[in-house]
VEXNU-607908 format. One line per 3 residues: number of its first residue (from 0); their letters; for each residue z, y negated, x of C-alpha. Coordinates in steps of 0.25 Angstrom, whole numbers, plus 5000, padded with zeros to 4 digits. Example, Ala and Ser with C-alpha at 12.3 -4.5 7.8 and 13.67 -1.06 7.14 Angstrom:
2
0	AS	5031/5018/5049  5029/5004/5055
***
This chain:
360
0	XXX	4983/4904/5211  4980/4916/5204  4985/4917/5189
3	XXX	4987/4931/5187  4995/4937/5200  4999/4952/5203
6	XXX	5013/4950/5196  5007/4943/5184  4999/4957/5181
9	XXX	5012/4964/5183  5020/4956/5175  5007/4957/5163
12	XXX	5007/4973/5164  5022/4974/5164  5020/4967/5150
15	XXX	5008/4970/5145  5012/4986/5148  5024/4984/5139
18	XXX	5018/4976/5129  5007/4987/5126  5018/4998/5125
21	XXX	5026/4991/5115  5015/4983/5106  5011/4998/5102
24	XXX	5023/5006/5103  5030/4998/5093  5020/4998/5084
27	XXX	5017/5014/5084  5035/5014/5084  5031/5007/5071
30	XXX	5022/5016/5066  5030/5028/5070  5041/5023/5062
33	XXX	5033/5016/5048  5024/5033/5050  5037/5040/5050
36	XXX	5044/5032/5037  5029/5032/5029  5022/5042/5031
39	XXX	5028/5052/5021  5024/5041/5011  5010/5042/5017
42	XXX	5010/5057/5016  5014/5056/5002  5002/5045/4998
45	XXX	4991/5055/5003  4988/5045/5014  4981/5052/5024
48	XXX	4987/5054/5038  4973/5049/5045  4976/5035/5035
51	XXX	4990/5033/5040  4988/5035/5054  4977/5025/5053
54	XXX	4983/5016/5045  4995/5016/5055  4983/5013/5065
57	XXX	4980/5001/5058  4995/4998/5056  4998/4998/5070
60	XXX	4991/4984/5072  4999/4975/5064  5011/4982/5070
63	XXX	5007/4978/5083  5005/4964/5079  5020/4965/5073
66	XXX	5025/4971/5086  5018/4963/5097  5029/4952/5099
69	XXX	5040/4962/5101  5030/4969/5110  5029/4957/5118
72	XXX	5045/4956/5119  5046/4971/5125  5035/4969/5136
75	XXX	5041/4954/5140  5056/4960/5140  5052/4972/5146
78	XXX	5042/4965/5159  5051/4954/5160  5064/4964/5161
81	XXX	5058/4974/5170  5055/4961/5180  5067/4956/5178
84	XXX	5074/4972/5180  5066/4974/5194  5068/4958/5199
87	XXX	5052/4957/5198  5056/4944/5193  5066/4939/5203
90	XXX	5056/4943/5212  5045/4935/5207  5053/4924/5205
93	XXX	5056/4924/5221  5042/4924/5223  5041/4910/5217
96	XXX	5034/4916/5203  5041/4911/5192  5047/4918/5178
99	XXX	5037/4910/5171  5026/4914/5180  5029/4928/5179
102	XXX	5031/4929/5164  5016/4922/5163  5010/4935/5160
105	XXX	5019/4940/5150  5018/4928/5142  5002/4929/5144
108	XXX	5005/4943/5139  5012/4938/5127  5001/4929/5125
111	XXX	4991/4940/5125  5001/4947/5114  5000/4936/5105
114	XXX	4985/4936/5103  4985/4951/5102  4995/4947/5090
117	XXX	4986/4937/5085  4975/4948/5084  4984/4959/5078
120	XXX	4987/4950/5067  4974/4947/5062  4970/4964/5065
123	XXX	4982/4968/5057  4979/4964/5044  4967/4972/5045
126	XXX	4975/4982/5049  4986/4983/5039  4976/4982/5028
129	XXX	4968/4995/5032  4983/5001/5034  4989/4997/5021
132	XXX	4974/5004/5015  4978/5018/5023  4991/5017/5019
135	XXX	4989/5015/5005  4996/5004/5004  4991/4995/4994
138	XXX	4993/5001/4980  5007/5003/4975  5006/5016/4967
141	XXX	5007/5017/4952  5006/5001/4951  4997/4996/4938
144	XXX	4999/4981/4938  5001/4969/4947  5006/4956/4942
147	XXX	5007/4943/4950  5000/4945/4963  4990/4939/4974
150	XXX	4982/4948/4980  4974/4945/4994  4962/4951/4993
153	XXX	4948/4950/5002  4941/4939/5006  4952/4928/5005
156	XXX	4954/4931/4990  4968/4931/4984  4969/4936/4971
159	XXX	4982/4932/4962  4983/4940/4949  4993/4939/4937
162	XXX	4993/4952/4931  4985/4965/4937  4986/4977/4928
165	XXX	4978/4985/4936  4976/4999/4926  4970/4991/4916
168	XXX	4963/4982/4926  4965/4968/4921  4974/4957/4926
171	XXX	4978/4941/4924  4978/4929/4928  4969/4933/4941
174	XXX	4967/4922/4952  4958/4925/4964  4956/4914/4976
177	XXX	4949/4914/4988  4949/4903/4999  4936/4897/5004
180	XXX	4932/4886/5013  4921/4876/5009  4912/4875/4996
183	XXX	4903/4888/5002  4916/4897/5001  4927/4889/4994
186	XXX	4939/4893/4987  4941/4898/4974  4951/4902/4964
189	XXX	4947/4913/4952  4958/4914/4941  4957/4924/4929
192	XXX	4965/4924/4918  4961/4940/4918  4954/4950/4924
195	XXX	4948/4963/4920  4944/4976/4929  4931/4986/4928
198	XXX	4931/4998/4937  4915/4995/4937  4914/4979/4936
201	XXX	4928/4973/4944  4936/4964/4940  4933/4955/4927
204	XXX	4939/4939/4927  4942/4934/4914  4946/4921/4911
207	XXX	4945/4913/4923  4941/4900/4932  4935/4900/4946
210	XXX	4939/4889/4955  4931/4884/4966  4938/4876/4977
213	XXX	4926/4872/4987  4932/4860/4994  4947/4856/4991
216	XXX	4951/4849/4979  4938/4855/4973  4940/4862/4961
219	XXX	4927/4870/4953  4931/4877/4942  4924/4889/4934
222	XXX	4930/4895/4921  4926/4908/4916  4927/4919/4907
225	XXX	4924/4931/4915  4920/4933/4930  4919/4943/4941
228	XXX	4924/4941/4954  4915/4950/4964  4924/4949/4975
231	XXX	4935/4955/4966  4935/4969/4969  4950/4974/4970
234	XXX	4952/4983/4958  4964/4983/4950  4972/4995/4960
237	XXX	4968/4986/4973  4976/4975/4966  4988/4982/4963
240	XXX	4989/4984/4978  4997/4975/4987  4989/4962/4991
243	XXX	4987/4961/5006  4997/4958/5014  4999/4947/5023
246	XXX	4999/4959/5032  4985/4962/5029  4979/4948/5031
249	XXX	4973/4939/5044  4980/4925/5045  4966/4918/5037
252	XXX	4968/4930/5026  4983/4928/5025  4981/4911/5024
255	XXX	4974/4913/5013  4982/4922/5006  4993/4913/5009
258	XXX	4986/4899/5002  4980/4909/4992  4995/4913/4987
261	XXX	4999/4899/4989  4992/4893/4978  4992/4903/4970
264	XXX	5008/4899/4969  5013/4911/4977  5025/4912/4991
267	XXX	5017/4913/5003  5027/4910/5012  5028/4927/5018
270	XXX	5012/4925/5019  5014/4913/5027  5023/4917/5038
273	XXX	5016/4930/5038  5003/4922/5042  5012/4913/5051
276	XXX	5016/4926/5060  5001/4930/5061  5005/4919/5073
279	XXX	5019/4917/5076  5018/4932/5081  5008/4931/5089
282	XXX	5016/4919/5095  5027/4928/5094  5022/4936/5106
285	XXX	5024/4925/5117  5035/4918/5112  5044/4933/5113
288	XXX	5038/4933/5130  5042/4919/5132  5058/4922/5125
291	XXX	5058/4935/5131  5053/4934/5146  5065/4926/5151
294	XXX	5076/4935/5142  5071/4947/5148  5075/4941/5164
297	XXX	5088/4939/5160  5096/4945/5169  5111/4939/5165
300	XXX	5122/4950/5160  5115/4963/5156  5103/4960/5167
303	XXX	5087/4962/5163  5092/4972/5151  5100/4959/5145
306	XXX	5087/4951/5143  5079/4962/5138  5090/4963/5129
309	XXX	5091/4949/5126  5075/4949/5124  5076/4960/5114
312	XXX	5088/4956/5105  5081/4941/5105  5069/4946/5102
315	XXX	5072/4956/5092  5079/4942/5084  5066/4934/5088
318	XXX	5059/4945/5079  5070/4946/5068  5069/4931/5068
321	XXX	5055/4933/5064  5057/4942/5053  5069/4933/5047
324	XXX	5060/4920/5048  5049/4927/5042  5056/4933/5030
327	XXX	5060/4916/5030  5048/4911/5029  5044/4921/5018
330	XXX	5054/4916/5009  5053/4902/5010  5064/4900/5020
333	XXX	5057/4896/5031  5043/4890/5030  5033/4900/5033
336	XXX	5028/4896/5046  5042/4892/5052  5045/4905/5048
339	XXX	5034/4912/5055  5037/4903/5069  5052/4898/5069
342	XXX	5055/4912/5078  5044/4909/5088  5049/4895/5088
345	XXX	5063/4898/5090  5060/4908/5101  5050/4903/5107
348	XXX	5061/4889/5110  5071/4900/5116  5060/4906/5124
351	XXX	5056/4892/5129  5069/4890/5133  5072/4903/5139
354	XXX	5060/4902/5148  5064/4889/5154  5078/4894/5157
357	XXX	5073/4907/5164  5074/4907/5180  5061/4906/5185
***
């Protein structure tokens, strides 16, 4: 028996034709829209119009990734209706092939947009950051000092810091940690009671101890009274800007952020269900073909154009759900992963059920 007949290509381009259309139309809608409200802001920073267009380049990534579940909900509705609209369905159903059978492709399609999601998420924190550099995004003008702040900065390092007067170029209470693995590259944890800058030399640590966590529950400990850290190269104005964004980091570079803020006594609970929806997204894709398909066949009251409805109203709730659990999660009221998964949980149930009442 063959796995991939003449319909099953059909049905796949069908999909595959308005999923293509919609993954980038909505992103460039959304750059359209965010150009036309910012760019006099732009134009008054003395941004070059060869950076903005780049930037919004790289911008266009992360939207996609934003966009993609909903992208899969207007080509399912849409194949699945324009089936439905022309009795392609009843007429495959009469020839003994099955709703399940003939939605096969559009859930291997799904599939397909879920790995492409994957991979978007990991690419567009590379992405953001060279757009945030374009866009000049980093340093809020006119500001001096900094006080109470973690910053992420490269190689797994966070930095955490009392007091940055950043004219002066001093600051206290600094605490810089990185996570290893093993006694060849373990963690450790530099506190500085202060910390002085040189436009020739760097940063000077005053005042300090270095703590070396090679295996765990193993703790050596090094005081001194002045030290330099080579790897320590953001000046006083990089550190005035904002930190990276959860936006800005890959799933490893936004766990060790998060156990990194942890410890060091601070709410991680937005990070978290930031990382959590790196996946639940992805998952995301699926679960809208496997609610939708059976909605968009319905054919009771206002006919095909009733389920394409249906589909989009639920739909449209299934993505404002997400938004309400998230800002949950964020404060505390819900934990941070069933914050990230209860939508996909609760609609991937109904869709179960859906697909078990449909008529095949």
């Amino acid at each position: 028996m063959r796995l991939v007949r003449p319909l099953d290509r059909y049905v796949f381009a069908e999909w595959s034709r308005i999923f293509a259309v919609t993954a980038l139309g909505f992103p460039l809608m959304l750059i359209v829209i965010d150009l036309t409200d910012k760019l006099d802001g732009y134009i008054g920073r003395q941004i070059p119009r060869g950076d903005i267009a780049l930037a919004y380049v790289y911008g266009l990534v992360d939207s996609m990734f934003q966009v993609l579940p909903a992208a899969v909900l207007f080509a399912t509705v849409f194949a699945i209706g324009g089936l439905t609209r022309h009795s392609e369905i009843t007429a495959a159903k009469a020839s003994g092939i099955s709703f399940y059978r003939l939605a096969a492709p559009i859930v291997v399609g799904a599939l397909l947009a879920g790995g492409l999601s994957l991979g978007l998420g990991e690419l567009a924190p590379v992405t953001n950051a060279r757009r945030f550099e374009l866009l000049r995004d980093r340093v809020r003008e006119g500001r001096t000092q900094r006080t109470n702040f973690a910053f992420a900065a490269e190689h797994g390092r966070v930095y955490k810091v009392m007091t940055l007067q950043a004219v002066e170029g001093w600051g206290e209470l600094w605490e810089i940690e990185r996570r290893g693995q093993g006694a060849d590259y373990p963690t450790y944890v530099l506190a500085a009671d202060r910390a002085d800058w040189n436009d020739r030399t760097g940063w000077l640590l005053k005042r300090g101890r270095l703590h070396l966590l090679p295996t765990p529950g193993a703790n050596v400990t090094f005081q001194f009274d002045s030290a330099r850290d080579r790897k320590l190269a953001e000046r006083p104005v990089d550190l005035l800007a904002r930190g990276r964004e959860p936006e800005e980091m890959r799933y490893a570079e936004l766990g060790r952020f998060i156990r990194a803020l942890e410890r060091s006594g601070g709410d991680a609970n937005k990070e978290r269900v930031k990382q959590a929806l790196r996946i639940s997204i992805p998952v995301t894709c699926v679960i809208i073909a496997l609610f939708v398909a059976p909605l968009a066949t319905s054919n009771q009251r206002g006919g095909a154009a009733f389920g394409v409805g249906l589909a989009l109203g639920t739909t449209i709730i299934f993505l404002l759900m997400i938004q309400l659990t998230q800002a949950m999660g964020g404060k505390d009221l819900l934990p941070p992963l069933v914050a990230a998964w209860v939508p996909n949980a609760l609609f991937g149930v109904a869709g179960a059920v859906l697909l078990a009442r449909v008529r095949t």
